[in-house]
C-alpha positions as CSV (number, residue, x, y, z in Angstrom):
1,X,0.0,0.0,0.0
2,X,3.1,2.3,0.6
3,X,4.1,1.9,-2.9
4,X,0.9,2.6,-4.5
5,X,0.1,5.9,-2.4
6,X,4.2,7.1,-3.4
7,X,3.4,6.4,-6.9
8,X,-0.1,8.7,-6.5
9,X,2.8,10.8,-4.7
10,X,1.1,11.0,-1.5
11,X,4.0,10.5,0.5
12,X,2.3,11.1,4.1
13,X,0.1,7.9,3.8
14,X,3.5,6.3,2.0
15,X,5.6,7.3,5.1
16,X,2.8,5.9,7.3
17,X,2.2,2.7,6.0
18,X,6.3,2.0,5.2
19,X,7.1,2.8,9.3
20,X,4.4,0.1,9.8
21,X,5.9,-1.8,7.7
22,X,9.1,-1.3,9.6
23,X,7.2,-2.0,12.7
24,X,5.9,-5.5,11.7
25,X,9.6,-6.2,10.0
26,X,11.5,-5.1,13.6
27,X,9.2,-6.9,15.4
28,X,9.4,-10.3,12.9
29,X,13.3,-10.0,12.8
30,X,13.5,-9.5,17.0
31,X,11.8,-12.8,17.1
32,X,13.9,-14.7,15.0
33,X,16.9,-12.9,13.4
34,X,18.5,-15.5,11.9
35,X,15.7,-15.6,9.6
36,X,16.9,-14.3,6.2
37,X,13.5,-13.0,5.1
38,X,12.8,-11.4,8.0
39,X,15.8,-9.6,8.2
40,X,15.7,-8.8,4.4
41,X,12.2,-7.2,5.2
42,X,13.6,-5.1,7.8
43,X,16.3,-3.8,5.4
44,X,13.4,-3.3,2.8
45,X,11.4,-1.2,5.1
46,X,14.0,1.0,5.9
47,X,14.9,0.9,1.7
48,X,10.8,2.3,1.3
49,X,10.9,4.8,4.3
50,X,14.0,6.5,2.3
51,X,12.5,6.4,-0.6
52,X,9.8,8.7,0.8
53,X,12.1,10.7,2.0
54,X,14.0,11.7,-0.3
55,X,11.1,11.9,-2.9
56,X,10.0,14.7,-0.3
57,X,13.6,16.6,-0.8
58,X,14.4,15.1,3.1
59,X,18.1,14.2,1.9
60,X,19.5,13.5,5.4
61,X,16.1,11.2,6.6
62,X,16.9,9.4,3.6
63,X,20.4,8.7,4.1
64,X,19.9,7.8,7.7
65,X,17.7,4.9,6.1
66,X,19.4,3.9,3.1
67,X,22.5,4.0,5.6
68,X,20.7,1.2,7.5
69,X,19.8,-0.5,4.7
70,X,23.1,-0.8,3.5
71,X,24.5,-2.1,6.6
72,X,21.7,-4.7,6.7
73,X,22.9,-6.0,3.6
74,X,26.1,-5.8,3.6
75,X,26.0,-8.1,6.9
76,X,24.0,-10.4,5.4
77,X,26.4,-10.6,2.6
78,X,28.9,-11.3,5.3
79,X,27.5,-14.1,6.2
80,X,26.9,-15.8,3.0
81,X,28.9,-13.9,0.0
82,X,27.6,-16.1,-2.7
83,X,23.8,-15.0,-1.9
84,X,22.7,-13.7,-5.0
85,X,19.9,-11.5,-3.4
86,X,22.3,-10.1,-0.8
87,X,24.4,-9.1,-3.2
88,X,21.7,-7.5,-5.4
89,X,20.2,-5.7,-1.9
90,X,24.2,-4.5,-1.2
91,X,24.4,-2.9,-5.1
92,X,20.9,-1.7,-4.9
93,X,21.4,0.3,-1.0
94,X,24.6,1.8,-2.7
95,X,22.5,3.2,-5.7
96,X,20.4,4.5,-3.0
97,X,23.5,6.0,-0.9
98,X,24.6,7.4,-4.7
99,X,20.7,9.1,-4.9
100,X,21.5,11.0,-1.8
101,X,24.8,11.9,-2.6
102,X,23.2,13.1,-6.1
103,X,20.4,15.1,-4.2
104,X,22.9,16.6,-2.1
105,X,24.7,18.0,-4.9
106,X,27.9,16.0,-4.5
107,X,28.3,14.7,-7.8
108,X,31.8,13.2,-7.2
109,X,30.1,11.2,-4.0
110,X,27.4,9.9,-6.3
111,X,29.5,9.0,-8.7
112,X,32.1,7.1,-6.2
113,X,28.6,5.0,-5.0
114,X,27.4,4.2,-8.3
115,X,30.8,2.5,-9.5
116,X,30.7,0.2,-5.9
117,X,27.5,-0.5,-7.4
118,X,28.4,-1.1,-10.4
119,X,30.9,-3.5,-9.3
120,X,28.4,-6.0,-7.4
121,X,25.6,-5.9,-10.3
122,X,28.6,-6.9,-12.6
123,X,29.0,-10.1,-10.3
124,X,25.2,-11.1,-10.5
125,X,25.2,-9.9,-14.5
126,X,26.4,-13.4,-15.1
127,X,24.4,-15.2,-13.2
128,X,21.3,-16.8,-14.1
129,X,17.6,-15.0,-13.1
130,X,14.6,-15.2,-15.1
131,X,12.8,-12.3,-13.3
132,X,15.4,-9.5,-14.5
133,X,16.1,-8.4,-11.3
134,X,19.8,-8.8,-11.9
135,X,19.6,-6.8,-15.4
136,X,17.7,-4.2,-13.8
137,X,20.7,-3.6,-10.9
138,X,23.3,-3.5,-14.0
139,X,21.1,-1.0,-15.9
140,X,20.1,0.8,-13.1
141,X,23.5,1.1,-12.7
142,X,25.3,2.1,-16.0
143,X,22.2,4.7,-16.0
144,X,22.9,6.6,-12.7
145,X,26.5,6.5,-13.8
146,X,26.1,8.3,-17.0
147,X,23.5,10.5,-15.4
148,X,25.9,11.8,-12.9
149,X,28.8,12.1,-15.7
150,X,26.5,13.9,-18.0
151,X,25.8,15.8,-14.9
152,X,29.5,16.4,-14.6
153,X,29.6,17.6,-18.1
154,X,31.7,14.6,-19.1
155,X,29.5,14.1,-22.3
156,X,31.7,10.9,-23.3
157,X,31.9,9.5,-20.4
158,X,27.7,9.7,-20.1
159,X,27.0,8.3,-23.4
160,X,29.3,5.3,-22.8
161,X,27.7,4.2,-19.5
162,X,23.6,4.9,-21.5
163,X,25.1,2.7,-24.0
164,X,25.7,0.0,-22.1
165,X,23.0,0.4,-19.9
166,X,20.2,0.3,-24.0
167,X,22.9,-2.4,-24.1
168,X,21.0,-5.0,-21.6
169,X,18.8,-7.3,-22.3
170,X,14.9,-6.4,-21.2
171,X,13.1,-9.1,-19.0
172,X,10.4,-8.2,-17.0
173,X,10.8,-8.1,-13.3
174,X,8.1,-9.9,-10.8
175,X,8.5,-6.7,-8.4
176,X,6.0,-4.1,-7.7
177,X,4.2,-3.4,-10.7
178,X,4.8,0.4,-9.3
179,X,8.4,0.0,-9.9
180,X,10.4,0.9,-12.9
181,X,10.5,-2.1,-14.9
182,X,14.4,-2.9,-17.3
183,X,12.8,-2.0,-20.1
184,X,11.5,1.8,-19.1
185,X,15.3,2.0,-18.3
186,X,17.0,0.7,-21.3
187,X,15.0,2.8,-23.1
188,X,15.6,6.2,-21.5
189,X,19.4,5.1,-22.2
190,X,18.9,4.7,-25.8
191,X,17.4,7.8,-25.9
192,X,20.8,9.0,-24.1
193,X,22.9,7.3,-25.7
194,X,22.2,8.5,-29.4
């Protein structure tokens, strides 16, 4: 319900439902924290709440919860390093971390987050996933990446990283059908891209 009143942007009843949502997940994850979708819940919540935050210009709420995210993760990932969906939640908290940066007008901190994420959706780029997660954490990726160079005015730079980003193949995701599905990305790259 949080996702569908941010995409009607009506980020009060957003914020409200995504801090129950973190209720129910702290609560689940106090009871039994070794479980991994419990914990991966918690991390999730925290993921939304920023969101909303930072789609309502709150930069430093949002990092303080994309901050938590990322830590979540990157524990789990600890724990197991060949978990394919820890390492997706790890390259998708440090887009997140790279949003904030963006918002905060530090362009060089951005971009600094988006090649560490860059780096982990390379490792799952290989791997098999028939629900395009993976492809959508590389071209989510190689778009924030040229974004922030064309930002930078490194023109070059920008159409190289759209490129590769129109580059990847478009599978559907079995996500939110409120979020931004591989193909709405690849083609805002090939638009980029020339």
């Amino acid at each position: 319900m949080g996702d569908a009143a941010l995409a009607r942007k009506d980020r009060d009843r957003a914020l409200a439902e995504y801090r129950q949502y973190l209720k129910v997940a702290t609560e689940l994850s106090n009871v039994d924290s070794a479980n991994f979708a419990y914990v991966r819940h918690l991390g999730w919540a925290h993921q939304r709440i920023g969101d909303a935050l930072l789609e309502a210009a709150d930069a430093e709420g949002a990092a303080r919860e994309f901050d938590s995210y990322l830590q979540m993760s990157e524990e789990r990932l600890a724990r197991n390093r060949s978990n394919n969906i820890s390492i997706c939640d790890v390259a998708v908290a440090l887009q997140k971390a790279g949003d904030v940066a963006s918002a905060r007008g530090d362009l060089d901190g951005a971009l600094a987050k988006y090649q560490e994420s860059l780096k982990y959706a390379l490792e799952l780029a290989g791997k098999k996933c028939e629900n395009g997660a993976w492809d959508k954490a590389l071209a989510m990726a190689y778009q924030r990446l040229g974004a922030t160079l064309k930002a930078k005015g490194d023109a070059e730079g920008a159409r190289a990283q759209f490129a590769q980003c129109a580059a990847r193949p478009v599978k559907p995701t079995v996500w939110s059908p409120q979020t931004l599905q591989p193909r709405d990305v690849t083609e805002a790259c090939r638009k980029e891209a020339g």
